[in-house]
C-alpha positions in Angstrom: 0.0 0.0 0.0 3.1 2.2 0.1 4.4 4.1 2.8 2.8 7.7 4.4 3.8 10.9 5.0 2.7 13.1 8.3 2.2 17.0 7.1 1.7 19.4 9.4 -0.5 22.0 9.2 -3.7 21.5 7.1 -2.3 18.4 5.4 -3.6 14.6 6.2 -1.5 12.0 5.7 -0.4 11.5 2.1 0.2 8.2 0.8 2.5 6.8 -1.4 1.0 5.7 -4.5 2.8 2.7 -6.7 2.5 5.1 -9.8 5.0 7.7 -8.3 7.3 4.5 -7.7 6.7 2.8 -11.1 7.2 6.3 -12.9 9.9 7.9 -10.9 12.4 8.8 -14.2 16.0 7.8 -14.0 17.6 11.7 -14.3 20.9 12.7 -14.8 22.5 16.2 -13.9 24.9 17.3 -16.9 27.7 15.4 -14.7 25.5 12.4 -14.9 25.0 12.1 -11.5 21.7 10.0 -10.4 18.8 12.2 -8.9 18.9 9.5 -6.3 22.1 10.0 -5.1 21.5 10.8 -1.0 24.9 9.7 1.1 25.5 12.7 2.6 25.4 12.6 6.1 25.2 16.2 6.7 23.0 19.1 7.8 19.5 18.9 6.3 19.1 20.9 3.2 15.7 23.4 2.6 13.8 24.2 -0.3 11.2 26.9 -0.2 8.6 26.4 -2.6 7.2 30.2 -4.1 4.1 30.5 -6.2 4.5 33.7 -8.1 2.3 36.7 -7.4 -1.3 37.5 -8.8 -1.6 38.3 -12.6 -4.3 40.0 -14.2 -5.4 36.9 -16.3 -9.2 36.9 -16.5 -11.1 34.5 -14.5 -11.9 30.7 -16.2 -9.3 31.4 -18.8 -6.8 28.3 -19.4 -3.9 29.7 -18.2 -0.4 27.8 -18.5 2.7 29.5 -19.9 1.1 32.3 -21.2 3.9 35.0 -20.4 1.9 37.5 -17.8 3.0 40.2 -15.9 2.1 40.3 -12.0 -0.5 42.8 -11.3 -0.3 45.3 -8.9 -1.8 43.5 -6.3 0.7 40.5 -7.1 3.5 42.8 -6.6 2.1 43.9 -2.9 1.2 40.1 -2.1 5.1 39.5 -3.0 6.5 42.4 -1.5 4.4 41.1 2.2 5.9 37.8 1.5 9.4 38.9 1.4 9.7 41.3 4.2 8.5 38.7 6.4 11.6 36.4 5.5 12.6 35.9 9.0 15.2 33.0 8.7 18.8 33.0 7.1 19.1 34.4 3.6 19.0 31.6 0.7 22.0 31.2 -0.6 20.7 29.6 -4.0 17.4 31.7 -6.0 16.2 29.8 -8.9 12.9 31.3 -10.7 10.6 29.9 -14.1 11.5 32.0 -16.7 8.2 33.2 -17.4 7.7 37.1 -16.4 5.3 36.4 -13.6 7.8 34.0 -11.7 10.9 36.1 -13.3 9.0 39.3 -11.5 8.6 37.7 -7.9 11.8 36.3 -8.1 13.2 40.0 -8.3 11.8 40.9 -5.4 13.5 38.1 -3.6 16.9 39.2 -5.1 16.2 42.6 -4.3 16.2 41.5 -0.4 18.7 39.3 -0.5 21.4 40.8 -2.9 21.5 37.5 -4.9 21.3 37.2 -8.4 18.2 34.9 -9.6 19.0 32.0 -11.8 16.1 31.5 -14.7 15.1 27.9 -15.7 12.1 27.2 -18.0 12.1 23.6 -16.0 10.4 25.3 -13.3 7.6 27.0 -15.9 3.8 26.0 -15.4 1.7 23.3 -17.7 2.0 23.7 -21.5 -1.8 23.7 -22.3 -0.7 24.2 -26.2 -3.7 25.4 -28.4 -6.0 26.0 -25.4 -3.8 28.6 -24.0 -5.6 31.6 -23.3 -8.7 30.2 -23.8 -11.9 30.1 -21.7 -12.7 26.6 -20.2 -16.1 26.9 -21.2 -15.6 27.4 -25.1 -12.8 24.7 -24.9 -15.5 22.3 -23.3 -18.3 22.8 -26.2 -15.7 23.7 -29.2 -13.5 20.9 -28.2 -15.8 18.3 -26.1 -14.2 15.5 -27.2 -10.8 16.0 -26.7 -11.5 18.0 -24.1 -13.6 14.6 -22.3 -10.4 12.4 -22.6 -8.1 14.8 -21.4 -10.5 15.7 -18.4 -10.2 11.5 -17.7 -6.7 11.5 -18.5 -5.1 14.7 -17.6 -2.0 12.9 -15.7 -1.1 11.2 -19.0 -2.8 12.8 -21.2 -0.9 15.9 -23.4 -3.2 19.0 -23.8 -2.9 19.8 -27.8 0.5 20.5 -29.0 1.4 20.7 -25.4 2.0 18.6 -22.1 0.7 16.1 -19.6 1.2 16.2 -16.1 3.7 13.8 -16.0 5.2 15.5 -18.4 5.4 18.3 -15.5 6.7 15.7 -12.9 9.3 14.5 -15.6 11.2 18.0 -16.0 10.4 19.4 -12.7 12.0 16.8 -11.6 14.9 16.9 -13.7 15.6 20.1 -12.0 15.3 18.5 -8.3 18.0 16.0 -9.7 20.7 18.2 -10.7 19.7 20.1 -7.2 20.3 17.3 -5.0 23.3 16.5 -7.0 25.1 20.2 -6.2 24.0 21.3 -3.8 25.3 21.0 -0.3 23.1 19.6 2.3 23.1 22.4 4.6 22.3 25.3 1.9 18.9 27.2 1.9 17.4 27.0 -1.9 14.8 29.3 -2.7 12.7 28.8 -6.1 10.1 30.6 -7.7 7.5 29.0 -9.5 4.1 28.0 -10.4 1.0 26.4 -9.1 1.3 23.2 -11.5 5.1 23.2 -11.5 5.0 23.1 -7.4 2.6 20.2 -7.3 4.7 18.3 -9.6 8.0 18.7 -7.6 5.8 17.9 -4.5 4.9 14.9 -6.0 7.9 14.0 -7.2 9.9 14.3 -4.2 7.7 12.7 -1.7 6.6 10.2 -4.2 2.8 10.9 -3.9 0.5 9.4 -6.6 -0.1 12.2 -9.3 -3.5 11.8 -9.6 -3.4 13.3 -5.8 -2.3 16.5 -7.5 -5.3 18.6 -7.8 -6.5 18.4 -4.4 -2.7 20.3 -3.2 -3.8 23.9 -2.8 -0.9 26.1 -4.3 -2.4 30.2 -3.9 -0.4 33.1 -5.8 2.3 34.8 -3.1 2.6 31.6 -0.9 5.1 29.6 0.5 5.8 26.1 1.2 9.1 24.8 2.9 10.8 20.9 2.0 13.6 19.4 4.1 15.8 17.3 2.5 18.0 15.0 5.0 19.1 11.3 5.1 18.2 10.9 1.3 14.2 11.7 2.2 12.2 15.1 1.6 9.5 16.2 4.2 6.8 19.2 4.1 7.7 21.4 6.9 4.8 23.9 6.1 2.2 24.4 2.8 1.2 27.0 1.0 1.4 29.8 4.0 0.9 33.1 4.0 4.5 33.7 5.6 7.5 31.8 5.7 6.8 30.5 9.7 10.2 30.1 12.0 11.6 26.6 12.7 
């Protein structure tokens, strides 16, 4: 039945699903280094999870790598989140490359004096040919595609664009060549997007994808992962600040 994973917070207990196991990909940093390579007996390593800030995209639109500027209230839930940073600096900022993500992660460098290192492995779901699109209209205009998708969505690629595990597979391509640099006792902050962060959540706690859409991931929140003895955990989801340990 797989093993289960104690959240605090709002969180129940998550189980591990065989899929997660059966699908976990086999990724290599550019020094070819597995993803899976955890012998290092050292301080535990934390990654804070960012969603990007509020955009002005217009309610039941399909939304997924359109390239949208935060809105002003994005930039003030951002701002909040920032100045109430209350732990040591990161030493590591990694942002999507898309200008909402590329936006909050300049506020971030901006109070921390780091430079912010842009990778289009952390961008949201490629929807393809229903990007920008309003759910409705893509539900009547495209029913039956739309249908099998809707029943398939983990495996399933949007039109000309990508499936959830297709998500999972890069995001966690990224998390690979992370784990594989990285010390264990760095702070790594990354900036990225509701679908992206869902995928690396599954990904490195090995939770069934299909689990996905019931993780709440809000614009301007924060979720912290500990990494230690070769194991993530969720110390806290999708808050409104980042809470002391």
């Amino acid at each position: 039945m797989g093993e289960c994973y104690q959240v605090p917070g709002a969180w129940h207990l998550l189980r591990v699903g065989s899929w997660a196991r059966a699908h976990r990909p086999s990724l290599h940093c550019g020094k070819h280094v597995s993803c899976r390579r955890t012998q290092r007996p050292h301080h535990p390593m934390d990654l804070i999870l960012v969603c990007h800030g509020a955009t002005d995209s217009a309610p039941g639109v399909c939304i997924g790598q359109a390239d949208l500027a935060l809105s002003s209230e994005g930039f003030t839930g951002v701002q909040r989140l920032a100045a109430g940073w209350s732990a040591a600096a990161p030493r590591f900022l990694f942002s999507s490359d898309l200008r909402c993500a590329q936006q909050t992660a300049q506020v971030f460098a901006a109070r921390f004096a780091i430079e912010p290192l842009a990778d289009a492995r952390l961008r949201e779901m490629d929807f393809g040919r229903w990007e920008g699109r309003n759910w409705v209209d893509i539900s009547r205009n495209d029913a039956d595609l739309h249908r099998h998708w809707r029943d398939n969505w983990v495996i399933q690629q949007a039109p000309d664009g990508e499936s959830f595990a297709d998500v999972i597979r890069r995001t966690g391509a990224w998390l690979a060549a992370l784990l594989s640099s990285t010390a264990q006792d760095d702070c790594v902050l990354a900036i990225a997007h509701a679908g992206s962060i869902r995928a690396l959540l599954c990904h490195a706690l090995g939770l069934s994808p299909g689990r996905a859409q019931g993780i709440g991931i809000e614009p301007a929140r924060v979720s912290r992962l500990r990494h230690a003895h070769g194991q993530f955990e969720v110390r806290h989801m999708n808050t409104t600040r980042f809470e002391p340990e």
